[in-house]
C-alpha positions as CSV (number, residue, x, y, z in Angstrom):
1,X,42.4,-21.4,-44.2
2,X,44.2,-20.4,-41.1
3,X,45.6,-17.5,-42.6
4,X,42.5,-16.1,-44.0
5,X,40.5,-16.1,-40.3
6,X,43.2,-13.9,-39.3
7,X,43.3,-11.5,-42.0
8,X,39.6,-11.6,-42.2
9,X,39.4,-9.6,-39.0
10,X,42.2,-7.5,-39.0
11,X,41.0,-6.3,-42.8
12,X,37.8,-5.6,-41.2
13,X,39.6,-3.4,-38.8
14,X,41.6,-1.5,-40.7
15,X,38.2,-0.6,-42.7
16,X,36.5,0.4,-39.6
17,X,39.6,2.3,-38.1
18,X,39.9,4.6,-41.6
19,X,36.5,5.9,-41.3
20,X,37.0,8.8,-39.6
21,X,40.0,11.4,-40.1
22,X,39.2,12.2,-36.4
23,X,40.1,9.9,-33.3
24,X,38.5,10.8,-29.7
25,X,41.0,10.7,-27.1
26,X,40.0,11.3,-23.3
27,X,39.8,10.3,-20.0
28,X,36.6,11.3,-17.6
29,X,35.0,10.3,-14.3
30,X,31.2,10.2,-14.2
31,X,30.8,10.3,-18.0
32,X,27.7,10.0,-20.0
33,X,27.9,10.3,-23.1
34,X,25.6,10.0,-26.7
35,X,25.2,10.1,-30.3
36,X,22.6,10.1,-32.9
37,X,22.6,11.0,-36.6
38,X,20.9,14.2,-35.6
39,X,22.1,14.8,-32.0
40,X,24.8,14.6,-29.4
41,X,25.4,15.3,-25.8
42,X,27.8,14.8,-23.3
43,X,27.7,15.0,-19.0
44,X,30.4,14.6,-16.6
45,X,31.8,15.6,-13.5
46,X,35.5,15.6,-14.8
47,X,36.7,15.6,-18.0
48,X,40.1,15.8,-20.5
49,X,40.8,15.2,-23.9
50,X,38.7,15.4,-27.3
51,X,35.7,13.5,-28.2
52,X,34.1,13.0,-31.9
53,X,30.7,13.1,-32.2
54,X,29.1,11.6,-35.8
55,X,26.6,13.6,-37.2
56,X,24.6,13.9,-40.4
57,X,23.5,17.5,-42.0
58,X,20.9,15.8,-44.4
59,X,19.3,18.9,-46.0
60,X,18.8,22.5,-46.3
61,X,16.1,22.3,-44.1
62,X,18.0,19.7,-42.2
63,X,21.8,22.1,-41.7
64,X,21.7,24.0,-37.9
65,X,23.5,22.6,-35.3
66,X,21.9,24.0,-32.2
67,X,23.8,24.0,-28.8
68,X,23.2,24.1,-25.1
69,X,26.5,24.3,-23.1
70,X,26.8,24.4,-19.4
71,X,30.4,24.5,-17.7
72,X,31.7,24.8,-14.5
73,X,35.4,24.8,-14.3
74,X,37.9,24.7,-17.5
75,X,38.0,25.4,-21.2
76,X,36.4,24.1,-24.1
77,X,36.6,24.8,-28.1
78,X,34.0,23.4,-29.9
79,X,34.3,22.7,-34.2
80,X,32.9,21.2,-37.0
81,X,34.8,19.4,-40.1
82,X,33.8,17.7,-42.8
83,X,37.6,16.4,-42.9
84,X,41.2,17.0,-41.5
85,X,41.4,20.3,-44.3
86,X,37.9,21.6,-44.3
87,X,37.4,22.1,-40.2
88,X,35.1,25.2,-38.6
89,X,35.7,26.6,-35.2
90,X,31.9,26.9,-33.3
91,X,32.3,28.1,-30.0
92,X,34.9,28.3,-27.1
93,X,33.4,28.0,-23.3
94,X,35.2,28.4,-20.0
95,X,35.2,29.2,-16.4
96,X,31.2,29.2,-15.1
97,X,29.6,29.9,-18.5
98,X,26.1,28.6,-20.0
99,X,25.7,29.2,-23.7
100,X,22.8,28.9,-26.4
101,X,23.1,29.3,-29.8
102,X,22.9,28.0,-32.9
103,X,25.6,27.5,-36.2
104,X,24.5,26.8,-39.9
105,X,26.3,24.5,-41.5
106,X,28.8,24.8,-44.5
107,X,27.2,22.3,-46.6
108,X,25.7,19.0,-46.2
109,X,26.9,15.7,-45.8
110,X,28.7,13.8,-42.4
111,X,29.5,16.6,-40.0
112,X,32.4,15.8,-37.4
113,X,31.8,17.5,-34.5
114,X,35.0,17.7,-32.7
115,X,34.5,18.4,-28.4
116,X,38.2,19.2,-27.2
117,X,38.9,20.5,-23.9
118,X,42.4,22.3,-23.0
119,X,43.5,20.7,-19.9
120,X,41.0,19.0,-17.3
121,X,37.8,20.8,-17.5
122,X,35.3,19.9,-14.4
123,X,31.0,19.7,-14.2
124,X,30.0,20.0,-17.8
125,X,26.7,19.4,-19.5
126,X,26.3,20.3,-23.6
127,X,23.5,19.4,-26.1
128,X,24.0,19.2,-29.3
129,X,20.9,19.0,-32.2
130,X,20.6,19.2,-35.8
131,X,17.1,20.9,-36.9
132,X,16.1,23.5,-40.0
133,X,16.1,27.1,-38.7
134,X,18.8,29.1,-37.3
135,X,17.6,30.8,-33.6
């Protein structure tokens, strides 16, 4: 019986752990950070590494991915994936840029939405929202 409460839990990790083909990785100071089905956003004063939003293109009506980005120092590239071999490169931000726009998706499904920053990137602030029409 002993040997099954262990395994129990480990199982239970190794199903949790191979959800995702994508891992965030980062370290921040003054992060906040958060994730619905149908939105994501991100604010922090410093900032390195990637970070995996989860998010869910339901529908046609239901496959935009709208974006607000604010940045004050650094570099970001911003994709989508569906997995490791079907990936899609958004947007890339840097120096003291503010961008708005707006991406349909590929298909529907789970949407990956992949936040990677080259180097440490410095007073950032990005919305992220699924919604029907393309702006």
């Amino acid at each position: 019986m002993k040997k099954f409460k262990f395994l129990a839990p480990l199982g239970a990790a190794l199903l949790l752990s191979s959800c995702s083909p994508f891992v965030s990785h980062w370290s921040a100071k003054i992060f906040v950070h958060s994730n619905t089905s149908h939105a994501a956003s991100m604010t922090f004063d410093e900032f390195e590494g990637l970070i995996v939003f989860n998010l869910k293109s339901e529908d046609k009506e239901h496959s935009v991915l709208e974006y607000k980005l604010n940045l004050t120092e650094g570099k970001f590239n911003i994709s989508y994936a569906y997995s490791e071999e079907e990936k899609y490169d958004i947007i890339t931000i840097s120096g003291t840029e503010k961008k708005e726009g707006s991406v349909e998706f590929a298909k529907t499904g789970k949407v990956y939405l992949l936040v990677e920053s080259e180097g440490k990137a410095k007073s950032g602030d990005f919305e992220f929202t699924v919604t029907g029409e393309a702006k």
